[in-house]
VOBA-1610 file (N, C-alpha, C; in pm, whole numbers, padded with zeros to 5 digits, always signed):
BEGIN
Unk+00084-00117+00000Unk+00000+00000+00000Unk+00089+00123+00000Unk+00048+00193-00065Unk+00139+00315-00108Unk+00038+00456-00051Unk+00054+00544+00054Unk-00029+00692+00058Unk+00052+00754+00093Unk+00014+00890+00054Unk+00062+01043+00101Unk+00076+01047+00265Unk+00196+01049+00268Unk+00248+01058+00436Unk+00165+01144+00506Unk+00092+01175+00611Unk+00096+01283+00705Unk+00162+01358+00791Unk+00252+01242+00842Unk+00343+01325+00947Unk+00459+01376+00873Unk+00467+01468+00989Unk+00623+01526+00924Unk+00747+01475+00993Unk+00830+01405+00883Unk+00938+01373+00946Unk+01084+01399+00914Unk+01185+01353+01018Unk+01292+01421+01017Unk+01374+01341+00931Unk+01370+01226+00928Unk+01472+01137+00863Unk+01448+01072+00786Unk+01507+00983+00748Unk+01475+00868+00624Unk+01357+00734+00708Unk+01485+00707+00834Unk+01438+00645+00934Unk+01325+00618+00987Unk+01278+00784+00996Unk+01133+00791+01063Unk+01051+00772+00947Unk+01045+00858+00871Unk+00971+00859+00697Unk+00934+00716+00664Unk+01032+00604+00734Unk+01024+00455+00639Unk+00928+00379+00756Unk+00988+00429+00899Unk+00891+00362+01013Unk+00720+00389+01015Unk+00713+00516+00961Unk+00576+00559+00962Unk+00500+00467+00820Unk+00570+00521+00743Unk+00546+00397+00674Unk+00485+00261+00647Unk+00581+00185+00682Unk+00568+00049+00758Unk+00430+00016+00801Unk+00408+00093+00954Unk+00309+00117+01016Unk+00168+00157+00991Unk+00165+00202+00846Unk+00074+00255+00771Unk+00002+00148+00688Unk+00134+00081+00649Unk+00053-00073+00574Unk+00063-00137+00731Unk+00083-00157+00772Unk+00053-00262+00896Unk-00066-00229+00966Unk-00159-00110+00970Unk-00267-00067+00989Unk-00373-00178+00890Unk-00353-00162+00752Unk-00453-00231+00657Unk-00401-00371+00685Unk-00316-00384+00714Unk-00280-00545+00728Unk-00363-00615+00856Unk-00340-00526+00984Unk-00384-00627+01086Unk-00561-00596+01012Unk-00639-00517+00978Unk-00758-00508+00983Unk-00773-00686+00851Unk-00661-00678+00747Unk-00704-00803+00663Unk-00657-00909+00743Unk-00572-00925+00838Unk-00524-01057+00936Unk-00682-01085+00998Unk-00752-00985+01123Unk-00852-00991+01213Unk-00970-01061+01101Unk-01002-01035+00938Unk-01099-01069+00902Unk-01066-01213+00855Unk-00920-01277+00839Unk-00900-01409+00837Unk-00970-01470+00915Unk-00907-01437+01061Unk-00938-01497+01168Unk-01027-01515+01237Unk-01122-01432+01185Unk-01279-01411+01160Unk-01326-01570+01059Unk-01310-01514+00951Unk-01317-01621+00852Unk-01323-01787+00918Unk-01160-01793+01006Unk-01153-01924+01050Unk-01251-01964+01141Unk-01340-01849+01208Unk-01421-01935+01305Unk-01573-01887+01241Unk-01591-01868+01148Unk-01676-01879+01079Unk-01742-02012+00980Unk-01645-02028+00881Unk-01637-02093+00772Unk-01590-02287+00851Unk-01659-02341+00872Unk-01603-02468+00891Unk-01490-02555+00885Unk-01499-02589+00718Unk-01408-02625+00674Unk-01242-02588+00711Unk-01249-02422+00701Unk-01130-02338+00773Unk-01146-02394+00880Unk-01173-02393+00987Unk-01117-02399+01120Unk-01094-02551+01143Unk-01120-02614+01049Unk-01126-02778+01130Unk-00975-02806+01172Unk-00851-02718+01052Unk-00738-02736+01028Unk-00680-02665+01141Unk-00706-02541+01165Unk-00646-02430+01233Unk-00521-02366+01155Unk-00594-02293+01081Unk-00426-02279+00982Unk-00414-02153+01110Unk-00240-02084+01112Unk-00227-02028+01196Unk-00214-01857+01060Unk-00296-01746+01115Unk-00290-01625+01032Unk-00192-01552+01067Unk-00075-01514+00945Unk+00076-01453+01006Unk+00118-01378+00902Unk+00174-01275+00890Unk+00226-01183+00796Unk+00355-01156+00801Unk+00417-01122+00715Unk+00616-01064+00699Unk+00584-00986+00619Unk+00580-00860+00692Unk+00645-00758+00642Unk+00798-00751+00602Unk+00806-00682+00497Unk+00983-00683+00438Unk+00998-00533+00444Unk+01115-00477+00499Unk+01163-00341+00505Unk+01317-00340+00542Unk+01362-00257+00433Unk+01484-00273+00403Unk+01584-00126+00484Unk+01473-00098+00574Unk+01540+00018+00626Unk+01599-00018+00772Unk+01720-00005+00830Unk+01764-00079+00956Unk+01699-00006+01038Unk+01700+00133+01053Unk+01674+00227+01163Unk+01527+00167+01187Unk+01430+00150+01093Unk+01280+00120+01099Unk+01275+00008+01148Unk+01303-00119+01148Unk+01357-00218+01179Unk+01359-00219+01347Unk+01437-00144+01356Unk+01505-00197+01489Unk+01403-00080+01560Unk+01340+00042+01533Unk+01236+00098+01618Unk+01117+00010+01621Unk+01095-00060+01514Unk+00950-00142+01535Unk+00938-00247+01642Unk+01106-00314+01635Unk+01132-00395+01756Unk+01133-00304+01864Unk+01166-00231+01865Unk+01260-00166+01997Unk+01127-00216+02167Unk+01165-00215+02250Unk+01064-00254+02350Unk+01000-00124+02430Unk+01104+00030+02390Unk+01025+00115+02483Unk+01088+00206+02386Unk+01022+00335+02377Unk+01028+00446+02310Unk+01134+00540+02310Unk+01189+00574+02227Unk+01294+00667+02203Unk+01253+00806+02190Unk+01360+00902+02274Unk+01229+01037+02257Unk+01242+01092+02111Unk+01355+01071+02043Unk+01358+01142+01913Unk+01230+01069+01856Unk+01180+00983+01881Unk+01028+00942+01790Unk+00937+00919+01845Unk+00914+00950+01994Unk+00835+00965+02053Unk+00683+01012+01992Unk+00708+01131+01929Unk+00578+01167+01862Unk+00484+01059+01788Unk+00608+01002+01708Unk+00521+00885+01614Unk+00452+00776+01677Unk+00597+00691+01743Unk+00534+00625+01846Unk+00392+00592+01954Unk+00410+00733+01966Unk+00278+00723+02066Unk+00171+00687+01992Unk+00108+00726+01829Unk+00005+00758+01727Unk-00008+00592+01716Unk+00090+00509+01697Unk+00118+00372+01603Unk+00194+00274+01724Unk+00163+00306+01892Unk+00210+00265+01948Unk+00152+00062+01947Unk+00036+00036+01929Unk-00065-00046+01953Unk+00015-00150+01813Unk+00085-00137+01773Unk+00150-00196+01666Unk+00221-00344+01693Unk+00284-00279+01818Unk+00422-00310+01858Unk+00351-00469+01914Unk+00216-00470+01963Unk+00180-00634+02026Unk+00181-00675+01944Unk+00142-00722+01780Unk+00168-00769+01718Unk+00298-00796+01677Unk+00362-00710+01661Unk+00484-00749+01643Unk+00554-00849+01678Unk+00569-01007+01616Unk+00674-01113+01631Unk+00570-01214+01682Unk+00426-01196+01702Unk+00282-01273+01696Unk+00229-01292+01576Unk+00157-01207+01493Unk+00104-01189+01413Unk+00168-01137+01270Unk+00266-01053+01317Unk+00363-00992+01188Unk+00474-01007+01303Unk+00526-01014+01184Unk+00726-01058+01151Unk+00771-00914+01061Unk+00892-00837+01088Unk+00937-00790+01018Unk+00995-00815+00981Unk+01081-00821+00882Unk+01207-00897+00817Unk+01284-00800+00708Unk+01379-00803+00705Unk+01525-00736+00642Unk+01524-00748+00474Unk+01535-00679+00422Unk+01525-00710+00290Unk+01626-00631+00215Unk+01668-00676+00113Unk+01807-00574+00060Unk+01760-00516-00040Unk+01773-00356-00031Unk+01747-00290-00088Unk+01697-00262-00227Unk+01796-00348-00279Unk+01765-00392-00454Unk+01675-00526-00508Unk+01610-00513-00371Unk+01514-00638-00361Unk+01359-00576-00336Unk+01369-00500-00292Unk+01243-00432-00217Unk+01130-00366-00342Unk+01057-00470-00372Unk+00945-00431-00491Unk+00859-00278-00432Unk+00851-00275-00315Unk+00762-00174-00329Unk+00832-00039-00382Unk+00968-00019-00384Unk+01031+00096-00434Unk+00996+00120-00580Unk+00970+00051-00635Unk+00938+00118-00804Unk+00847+00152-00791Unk+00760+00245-00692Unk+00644+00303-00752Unk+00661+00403-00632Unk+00769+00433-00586Unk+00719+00514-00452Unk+00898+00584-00491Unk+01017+00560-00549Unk+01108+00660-00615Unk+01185+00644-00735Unk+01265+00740-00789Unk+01317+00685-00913Unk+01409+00609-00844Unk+01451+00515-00969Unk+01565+00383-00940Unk+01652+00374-01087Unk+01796+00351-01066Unk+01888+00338-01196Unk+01791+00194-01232Unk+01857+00209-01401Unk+01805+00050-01458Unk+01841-00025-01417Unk+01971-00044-01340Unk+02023-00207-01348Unk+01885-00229-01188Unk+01877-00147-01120Unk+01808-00159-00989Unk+01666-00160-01071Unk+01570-00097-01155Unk+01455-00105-01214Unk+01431-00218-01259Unk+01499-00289-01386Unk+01467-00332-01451Unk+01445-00498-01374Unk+01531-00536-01289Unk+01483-00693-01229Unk+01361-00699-01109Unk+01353-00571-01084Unk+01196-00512-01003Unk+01113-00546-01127Unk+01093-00428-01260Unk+00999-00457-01285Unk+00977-00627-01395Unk+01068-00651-01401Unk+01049-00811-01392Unk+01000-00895-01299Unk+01035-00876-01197Unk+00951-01003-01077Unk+00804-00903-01109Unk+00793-00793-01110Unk+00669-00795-01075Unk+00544-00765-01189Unk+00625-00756-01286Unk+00518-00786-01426Unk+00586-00885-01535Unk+00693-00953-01503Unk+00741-01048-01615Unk+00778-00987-01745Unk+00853-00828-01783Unk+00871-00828-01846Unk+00982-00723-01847
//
């Protein structure tokens, strides 16, 4: 999910954490209607599949604030807004590390040289 930021931020760091947090908003609401689903739908629940997400973000600073266990005041502001995040975190979503020249969601959110474009937009339209 790609939107127009609201907050204002200072760094790359924060810019990528808010981020994050922004699809992880639409995510837990599509996780909760799985899990809905499973005790709804029969068939689903007989199995118990377990509902889990990985997020991929290739930014360290974001990374390691999403883990972090208590608040830093330089991001305090954000924090507090997207604090309710953090229980999920390593339950329900996984964040995970991704290298930069790997990270599909960047071709639509900045420019990128070709050699970095062109195997993006291959995985993600085959051509």
């Amino acid at each position: 999910m790609n939107k127009l930021q609201t907050e204002i931020t200072l760094s790359t760091t924060e810019a990528e954490y808010v981020c994050l947090l922004q699809s992880l908003r639409t995510t837990l609401v599509l996780l909760r209607f799985f899990q809905e689903l499973q005790k709804r739908v029969p068939n689903l629940s007989r199995d118990k599949p377990i509902v889990h997400c990985t997020a991929f973000e290739d930014n360290n600073g974001a990374i390691e604030l999403s883990k972090a266990s208590r608040m830093k005041p330089r991001t305090k502001h954000i924090n507090i807004k997207y604090h309710h995040f953090r229980s999920h975190i390593g339950t329900t979503i996984t964040i995970s590390k991704i290298d930069t020249k790997d990270q599909l969601a960047d071709i639509g959110t900045k420019p990128l040289i070709a050699s970095i474009f062109q195997p993006l937009r291959r995985r993600l339209i085959g051509w």
